[in-house]
Backbone and ligand atoms as CSV (ligand in chain L), in Angstrom:
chain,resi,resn,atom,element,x,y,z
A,1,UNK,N,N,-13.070,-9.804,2.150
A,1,UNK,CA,C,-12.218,-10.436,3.134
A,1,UNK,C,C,-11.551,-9.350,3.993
A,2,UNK,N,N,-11.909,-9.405,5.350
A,2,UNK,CA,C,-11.044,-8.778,6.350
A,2,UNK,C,C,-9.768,-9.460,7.145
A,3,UNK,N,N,-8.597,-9.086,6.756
A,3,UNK,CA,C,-7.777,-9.995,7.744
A,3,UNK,C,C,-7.476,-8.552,8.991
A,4,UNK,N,N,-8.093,-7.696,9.660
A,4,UNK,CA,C,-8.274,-6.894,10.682
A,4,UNK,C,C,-8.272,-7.784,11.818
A,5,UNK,N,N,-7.182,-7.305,12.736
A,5,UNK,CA,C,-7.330,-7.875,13.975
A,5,UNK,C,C,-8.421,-7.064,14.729
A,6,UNK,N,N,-9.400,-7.656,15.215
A,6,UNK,CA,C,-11.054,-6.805,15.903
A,6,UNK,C,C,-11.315,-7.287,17.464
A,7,UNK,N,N,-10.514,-8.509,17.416
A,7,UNK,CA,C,-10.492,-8.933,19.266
A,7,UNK,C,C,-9.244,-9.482,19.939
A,8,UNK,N,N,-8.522,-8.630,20.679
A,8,UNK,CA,C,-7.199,-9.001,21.057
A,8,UNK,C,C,-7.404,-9.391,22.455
A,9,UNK,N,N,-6.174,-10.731,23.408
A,9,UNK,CA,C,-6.431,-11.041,24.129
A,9,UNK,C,C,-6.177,-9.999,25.312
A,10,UNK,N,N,-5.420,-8.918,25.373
A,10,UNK,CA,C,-5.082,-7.935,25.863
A,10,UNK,C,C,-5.759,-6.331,25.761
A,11,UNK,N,N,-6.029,-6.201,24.538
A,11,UNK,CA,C,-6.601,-4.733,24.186
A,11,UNK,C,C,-8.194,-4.940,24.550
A,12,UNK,N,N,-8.068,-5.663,24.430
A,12,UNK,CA,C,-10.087,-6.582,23.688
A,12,UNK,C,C,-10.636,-5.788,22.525
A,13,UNK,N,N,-11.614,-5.572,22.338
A,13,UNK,CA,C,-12.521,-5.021,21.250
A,13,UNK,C,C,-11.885,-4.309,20.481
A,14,UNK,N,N,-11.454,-4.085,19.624
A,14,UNK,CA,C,-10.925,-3.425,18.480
A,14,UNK,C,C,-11.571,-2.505,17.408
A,15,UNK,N,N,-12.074,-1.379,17.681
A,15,UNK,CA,C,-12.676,-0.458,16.444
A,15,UNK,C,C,-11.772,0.206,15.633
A,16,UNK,N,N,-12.164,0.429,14.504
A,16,UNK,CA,C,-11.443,0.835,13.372
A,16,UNK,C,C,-12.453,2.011,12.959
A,17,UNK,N,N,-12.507,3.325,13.659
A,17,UNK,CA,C,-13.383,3.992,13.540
A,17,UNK,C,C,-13.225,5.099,11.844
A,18,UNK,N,N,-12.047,5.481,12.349
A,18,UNK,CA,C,-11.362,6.430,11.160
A,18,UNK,C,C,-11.018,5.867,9.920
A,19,UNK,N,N,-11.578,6.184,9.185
A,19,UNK,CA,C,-11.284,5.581,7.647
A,19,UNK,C,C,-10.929,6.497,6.690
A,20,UNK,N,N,-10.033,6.382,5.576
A,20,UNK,CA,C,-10.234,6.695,4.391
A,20,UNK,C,C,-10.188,5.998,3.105
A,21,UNK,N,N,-10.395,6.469,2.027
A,21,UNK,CA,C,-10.803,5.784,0.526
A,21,UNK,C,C,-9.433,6.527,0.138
A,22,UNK,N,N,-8.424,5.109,-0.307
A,22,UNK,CA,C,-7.587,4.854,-1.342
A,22,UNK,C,C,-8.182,4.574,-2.692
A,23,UNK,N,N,-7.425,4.730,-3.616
A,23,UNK,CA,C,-7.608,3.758,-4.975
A,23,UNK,C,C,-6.130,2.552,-5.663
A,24,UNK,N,N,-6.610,1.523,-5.166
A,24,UNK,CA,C,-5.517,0.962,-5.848
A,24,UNK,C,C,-5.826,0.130,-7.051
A,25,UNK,N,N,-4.316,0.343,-8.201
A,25,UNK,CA,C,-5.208,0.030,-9.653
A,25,UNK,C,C,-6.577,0.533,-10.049
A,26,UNK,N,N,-6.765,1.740,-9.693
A,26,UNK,CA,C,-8.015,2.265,-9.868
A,26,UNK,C,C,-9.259,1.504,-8.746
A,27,UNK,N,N,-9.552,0.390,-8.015
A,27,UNK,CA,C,-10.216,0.361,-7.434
A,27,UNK,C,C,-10.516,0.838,-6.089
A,28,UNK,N,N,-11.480,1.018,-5.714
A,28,UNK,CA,C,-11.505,1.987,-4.372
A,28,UNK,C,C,-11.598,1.019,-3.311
A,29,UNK,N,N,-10.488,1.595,-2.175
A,29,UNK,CA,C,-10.457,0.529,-0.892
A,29,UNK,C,C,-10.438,1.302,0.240
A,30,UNK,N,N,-10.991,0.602,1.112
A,30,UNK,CA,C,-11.353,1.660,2.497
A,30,UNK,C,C,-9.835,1.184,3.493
A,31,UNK,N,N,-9.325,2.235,4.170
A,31,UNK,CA,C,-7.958,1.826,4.649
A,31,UNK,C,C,-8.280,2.591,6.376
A,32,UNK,N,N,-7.425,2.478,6.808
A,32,UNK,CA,C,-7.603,2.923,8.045
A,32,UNK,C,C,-6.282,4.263,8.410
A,33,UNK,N,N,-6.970,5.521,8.634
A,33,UNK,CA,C,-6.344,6.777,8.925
A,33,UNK,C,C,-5.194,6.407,9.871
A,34,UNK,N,N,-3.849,6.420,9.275
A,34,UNK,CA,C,-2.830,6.093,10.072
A,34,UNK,C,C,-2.159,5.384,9.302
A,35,UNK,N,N,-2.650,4.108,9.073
A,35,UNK,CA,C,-2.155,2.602,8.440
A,35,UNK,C,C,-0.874,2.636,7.210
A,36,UNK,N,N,-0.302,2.158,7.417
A,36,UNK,CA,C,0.831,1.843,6.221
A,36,UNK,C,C,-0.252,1.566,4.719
A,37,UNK,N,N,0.337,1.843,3.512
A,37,UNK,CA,C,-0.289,1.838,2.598
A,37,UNK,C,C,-0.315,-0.320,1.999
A,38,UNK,N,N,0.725,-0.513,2.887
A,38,UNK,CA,C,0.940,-1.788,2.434
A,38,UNK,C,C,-0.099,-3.097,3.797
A,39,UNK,N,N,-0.157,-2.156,4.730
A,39,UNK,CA,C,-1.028,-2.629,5.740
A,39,UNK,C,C,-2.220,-2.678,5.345
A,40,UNK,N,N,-2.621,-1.659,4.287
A,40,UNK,CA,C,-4.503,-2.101,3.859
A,40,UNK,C,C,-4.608,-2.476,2.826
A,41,UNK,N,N,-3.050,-2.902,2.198
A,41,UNK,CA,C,-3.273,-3.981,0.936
A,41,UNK,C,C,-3.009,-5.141,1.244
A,42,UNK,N,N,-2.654,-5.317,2.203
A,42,UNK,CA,C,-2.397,-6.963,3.643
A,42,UNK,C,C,-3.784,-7.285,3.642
A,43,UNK,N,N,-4.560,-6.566,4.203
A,43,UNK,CA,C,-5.586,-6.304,5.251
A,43,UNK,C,C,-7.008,-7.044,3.946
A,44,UNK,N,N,-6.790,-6.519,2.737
A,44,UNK,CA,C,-7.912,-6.343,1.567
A,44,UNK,C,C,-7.259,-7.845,0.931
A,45,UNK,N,N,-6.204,-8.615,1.207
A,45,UNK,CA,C,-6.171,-9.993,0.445
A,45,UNK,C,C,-4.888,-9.432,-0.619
A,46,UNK,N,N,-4.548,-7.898,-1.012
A,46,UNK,CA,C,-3.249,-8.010,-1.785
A,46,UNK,C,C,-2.280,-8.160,-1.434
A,47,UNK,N,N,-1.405,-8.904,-1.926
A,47,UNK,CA,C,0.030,-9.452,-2.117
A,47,UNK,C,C,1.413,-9.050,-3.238
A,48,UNK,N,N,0.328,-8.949,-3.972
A,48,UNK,CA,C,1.512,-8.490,-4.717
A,48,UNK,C,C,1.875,-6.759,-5.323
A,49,UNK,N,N,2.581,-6.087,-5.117
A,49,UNK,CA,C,2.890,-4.874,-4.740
A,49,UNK,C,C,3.713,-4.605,-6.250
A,50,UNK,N,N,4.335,-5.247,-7.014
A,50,UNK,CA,C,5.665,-4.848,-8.096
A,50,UNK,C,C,5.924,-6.104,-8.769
A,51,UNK,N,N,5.951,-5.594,-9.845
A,51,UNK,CA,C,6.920,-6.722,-10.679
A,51,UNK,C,C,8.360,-6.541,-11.327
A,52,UNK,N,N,9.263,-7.468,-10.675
A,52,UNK,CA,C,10.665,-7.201,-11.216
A,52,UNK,C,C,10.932,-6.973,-12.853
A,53,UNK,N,N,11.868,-5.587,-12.917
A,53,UNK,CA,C,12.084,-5.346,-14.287
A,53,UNK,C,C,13.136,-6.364,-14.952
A,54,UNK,N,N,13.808,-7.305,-14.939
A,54,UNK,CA,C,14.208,-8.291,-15.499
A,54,UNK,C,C,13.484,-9.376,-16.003
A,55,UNK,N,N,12.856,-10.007,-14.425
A,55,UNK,CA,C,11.983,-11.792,-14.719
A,55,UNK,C,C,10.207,-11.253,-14.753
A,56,UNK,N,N,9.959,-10.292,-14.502
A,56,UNK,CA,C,8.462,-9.609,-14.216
A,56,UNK,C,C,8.152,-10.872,-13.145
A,57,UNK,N,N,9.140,-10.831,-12.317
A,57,UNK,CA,C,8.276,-11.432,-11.010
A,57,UNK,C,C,7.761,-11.201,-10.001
A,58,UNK,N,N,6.995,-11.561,-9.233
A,58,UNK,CA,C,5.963,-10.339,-8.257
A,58,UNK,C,C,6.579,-10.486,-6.946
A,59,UNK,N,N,6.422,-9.456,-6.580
A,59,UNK,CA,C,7.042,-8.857,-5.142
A,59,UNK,C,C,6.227,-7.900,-4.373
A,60,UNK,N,N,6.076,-8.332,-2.790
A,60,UNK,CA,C,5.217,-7.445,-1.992
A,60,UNK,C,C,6.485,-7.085,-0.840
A,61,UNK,N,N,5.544,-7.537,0.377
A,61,UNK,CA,C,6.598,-7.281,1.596
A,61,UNK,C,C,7.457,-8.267,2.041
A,62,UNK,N,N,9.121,-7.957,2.285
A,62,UNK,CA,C,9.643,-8.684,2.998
A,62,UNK,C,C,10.188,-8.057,4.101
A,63,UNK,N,N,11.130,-6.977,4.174
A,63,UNK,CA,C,11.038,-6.561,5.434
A,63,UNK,C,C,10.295,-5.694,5.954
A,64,UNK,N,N,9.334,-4.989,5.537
A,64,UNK,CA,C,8.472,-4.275,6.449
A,64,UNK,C,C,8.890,-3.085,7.517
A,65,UNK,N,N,10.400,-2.701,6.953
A,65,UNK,CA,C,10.813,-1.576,7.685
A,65,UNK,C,C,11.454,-0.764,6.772
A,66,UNK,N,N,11.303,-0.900,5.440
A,66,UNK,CA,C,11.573,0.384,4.639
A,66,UNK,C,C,13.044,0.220,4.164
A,67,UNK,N,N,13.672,-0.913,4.282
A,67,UNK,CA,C,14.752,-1.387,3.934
A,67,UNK,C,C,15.113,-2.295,2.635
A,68,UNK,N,N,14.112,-2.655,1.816
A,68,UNK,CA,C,14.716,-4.024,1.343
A,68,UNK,C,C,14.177,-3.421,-0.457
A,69,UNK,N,N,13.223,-2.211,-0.629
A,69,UNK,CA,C,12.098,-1.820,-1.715
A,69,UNK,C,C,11.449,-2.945,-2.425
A,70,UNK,N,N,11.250,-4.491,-1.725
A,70,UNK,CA,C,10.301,-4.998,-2.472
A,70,UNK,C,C,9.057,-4.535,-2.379
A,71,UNK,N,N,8.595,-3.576,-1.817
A,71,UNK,CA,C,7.005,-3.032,-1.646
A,71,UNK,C,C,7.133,-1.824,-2.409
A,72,UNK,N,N,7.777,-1.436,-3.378
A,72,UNK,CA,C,7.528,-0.379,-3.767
A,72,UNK,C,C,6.290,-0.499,-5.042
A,73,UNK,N,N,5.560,0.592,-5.075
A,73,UNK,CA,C,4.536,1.081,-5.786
A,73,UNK,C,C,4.559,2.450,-6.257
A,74,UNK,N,N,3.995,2.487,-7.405
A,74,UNK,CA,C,3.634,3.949,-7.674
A,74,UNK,C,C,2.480,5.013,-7.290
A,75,UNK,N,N,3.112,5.737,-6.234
A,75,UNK,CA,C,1.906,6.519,-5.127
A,75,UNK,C,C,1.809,8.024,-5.787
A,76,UNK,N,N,0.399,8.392,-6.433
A,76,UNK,CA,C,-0.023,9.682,-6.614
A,76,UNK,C,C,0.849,10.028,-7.393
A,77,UNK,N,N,1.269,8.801,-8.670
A,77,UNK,CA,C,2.538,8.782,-9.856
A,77,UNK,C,C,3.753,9.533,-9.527
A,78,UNK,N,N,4.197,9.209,-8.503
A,78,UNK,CA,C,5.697,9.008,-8.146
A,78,UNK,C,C,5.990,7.392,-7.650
A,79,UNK,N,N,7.018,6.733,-8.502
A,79,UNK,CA,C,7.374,5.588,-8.471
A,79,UNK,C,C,8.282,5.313,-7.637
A,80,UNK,N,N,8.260,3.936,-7.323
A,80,UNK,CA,C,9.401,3.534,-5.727
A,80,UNK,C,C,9.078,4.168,-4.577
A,81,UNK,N,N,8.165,4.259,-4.268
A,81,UNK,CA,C,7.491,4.313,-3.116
A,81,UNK,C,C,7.388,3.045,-1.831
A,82,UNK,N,N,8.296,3.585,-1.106
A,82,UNK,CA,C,8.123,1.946,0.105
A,82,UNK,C,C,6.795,2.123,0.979
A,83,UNK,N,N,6.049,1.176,0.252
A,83,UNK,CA,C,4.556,1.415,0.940
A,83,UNK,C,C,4.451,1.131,2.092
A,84,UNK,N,N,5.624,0.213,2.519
A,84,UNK,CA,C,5.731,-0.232,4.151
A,84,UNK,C,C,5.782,0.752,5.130
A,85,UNK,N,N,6.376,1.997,4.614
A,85,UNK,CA,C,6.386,2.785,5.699
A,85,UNK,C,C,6.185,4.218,5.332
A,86,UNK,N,N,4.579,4.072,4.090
A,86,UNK,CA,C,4.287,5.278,3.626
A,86,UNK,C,C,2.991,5.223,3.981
A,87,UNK,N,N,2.379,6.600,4.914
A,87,UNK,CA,C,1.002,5.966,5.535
A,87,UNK,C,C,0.341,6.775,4.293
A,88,UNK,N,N,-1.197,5.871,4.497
A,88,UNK,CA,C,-2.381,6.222,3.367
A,88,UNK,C,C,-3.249,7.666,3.799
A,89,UNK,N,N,-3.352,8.485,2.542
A,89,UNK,CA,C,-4.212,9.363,2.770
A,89,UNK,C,C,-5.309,10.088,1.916
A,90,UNK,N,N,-6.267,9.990,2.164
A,90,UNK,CA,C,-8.172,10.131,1.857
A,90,UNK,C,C,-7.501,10.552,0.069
A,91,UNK,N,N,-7.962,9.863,-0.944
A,91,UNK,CA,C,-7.860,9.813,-2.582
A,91,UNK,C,C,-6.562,9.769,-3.026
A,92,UNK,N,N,-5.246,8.952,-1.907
A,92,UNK,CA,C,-4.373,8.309,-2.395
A,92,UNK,C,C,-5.007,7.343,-3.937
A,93,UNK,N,N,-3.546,7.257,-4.933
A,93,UNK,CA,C,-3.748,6.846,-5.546
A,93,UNK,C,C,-2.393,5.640,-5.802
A,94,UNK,N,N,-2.883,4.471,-6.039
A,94,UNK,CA,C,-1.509,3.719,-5.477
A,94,UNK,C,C,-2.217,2.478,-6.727
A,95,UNK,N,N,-0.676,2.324,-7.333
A,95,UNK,CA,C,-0.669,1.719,-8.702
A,95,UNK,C,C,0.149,0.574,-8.277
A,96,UNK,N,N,0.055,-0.584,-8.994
A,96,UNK,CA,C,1.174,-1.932,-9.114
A,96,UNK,C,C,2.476,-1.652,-9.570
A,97,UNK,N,N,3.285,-1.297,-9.287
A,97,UNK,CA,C,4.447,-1.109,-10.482
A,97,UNK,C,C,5.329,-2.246,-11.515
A,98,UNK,N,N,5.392,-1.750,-12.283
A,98,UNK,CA,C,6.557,-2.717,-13.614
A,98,UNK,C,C,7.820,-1.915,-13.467
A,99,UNK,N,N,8.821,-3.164,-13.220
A,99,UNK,CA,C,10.061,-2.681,-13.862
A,99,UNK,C,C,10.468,-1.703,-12.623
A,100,UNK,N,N,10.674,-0.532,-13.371
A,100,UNK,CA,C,11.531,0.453,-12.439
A,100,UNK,C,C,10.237,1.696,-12.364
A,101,UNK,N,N,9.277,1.448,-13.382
A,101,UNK,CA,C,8.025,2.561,-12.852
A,101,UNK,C,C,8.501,3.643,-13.873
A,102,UNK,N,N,7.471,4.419,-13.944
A,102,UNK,CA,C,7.294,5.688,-14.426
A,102,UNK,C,C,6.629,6.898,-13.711
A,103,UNK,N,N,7.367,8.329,-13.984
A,103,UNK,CA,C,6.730,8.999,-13.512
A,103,UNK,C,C,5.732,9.538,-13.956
A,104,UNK,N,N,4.457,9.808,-13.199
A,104,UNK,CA,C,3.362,10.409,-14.253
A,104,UNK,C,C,3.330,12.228,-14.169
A,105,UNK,N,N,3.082,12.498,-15.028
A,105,UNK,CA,C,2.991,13.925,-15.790
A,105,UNK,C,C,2.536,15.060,-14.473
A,106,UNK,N,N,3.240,15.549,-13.575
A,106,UNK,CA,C,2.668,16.566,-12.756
A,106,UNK,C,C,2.703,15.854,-11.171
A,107,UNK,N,N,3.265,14.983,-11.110
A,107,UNK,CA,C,3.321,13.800,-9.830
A,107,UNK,C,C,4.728,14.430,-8.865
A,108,UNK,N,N,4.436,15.096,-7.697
A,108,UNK,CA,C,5.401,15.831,-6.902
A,108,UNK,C,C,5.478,17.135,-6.751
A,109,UNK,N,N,4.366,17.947,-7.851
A,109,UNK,CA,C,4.025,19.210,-7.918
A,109,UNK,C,C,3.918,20.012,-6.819
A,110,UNK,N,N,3.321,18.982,-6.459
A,110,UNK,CA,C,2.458,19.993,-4.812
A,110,UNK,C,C,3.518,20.798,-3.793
L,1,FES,S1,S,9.037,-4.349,2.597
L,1,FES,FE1,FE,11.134,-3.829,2.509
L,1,FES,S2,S,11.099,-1.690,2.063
L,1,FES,FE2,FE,9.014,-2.197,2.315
């Protein structure tokens, strides 16, 4: 499933030339060089981004400007990550998070 806008009444034709390969939950997804990390989990049919550490209830985007952390995920195992306004890049690795997340072993090194 593509929800990609590809024909606008103004721009017209729409290519999506530049790509790279994320992994989310371990599966590999093709995203677009630039794109919010939460824009090519829109784009691929995902919704749900986190589950609350109290009710484990699921949460993606609500405001979409880096304000609210229901989109947070665990990116390249650093947790709370606002994917809304964290762009994707070529063997990102981007996890569902529980709770409040964990950090993984060597995640921020760089
Ligand atoms: S959707 Fe609110 S911070 Fe990302």
């Amino acid at each position: 499933m593509n929800m990609r806008i590809t024909k606008h009444p103004i721009l017209g034709d729409i290519e999506y030339d530049r790509k790279v390969k994320i992994y989310v939950d371990g599966q590999e997804l093709e995203a677009i060089e630039g794109e919010m990390i939460a824009s090519a989990l829109l784009a691929a049919g995902i919704k749900t981004f986190r589950y609350t550490k109290k009710h484990h209830a699921p949460r993606g985007i609500f405001c979409g400007i880096g304000r609210c952390t229901d989109c947070v995920m665990t990116v390249n195992g650093m947790p709370n990550v606002r994917t809304c306004v964290t762009p994707v890049e070529e063997g990102m690795r981007v996890e569902t998070q529980h709770g409040c997340g964990k950090w993984k072993e060597g995640a921020g090194d760089e």
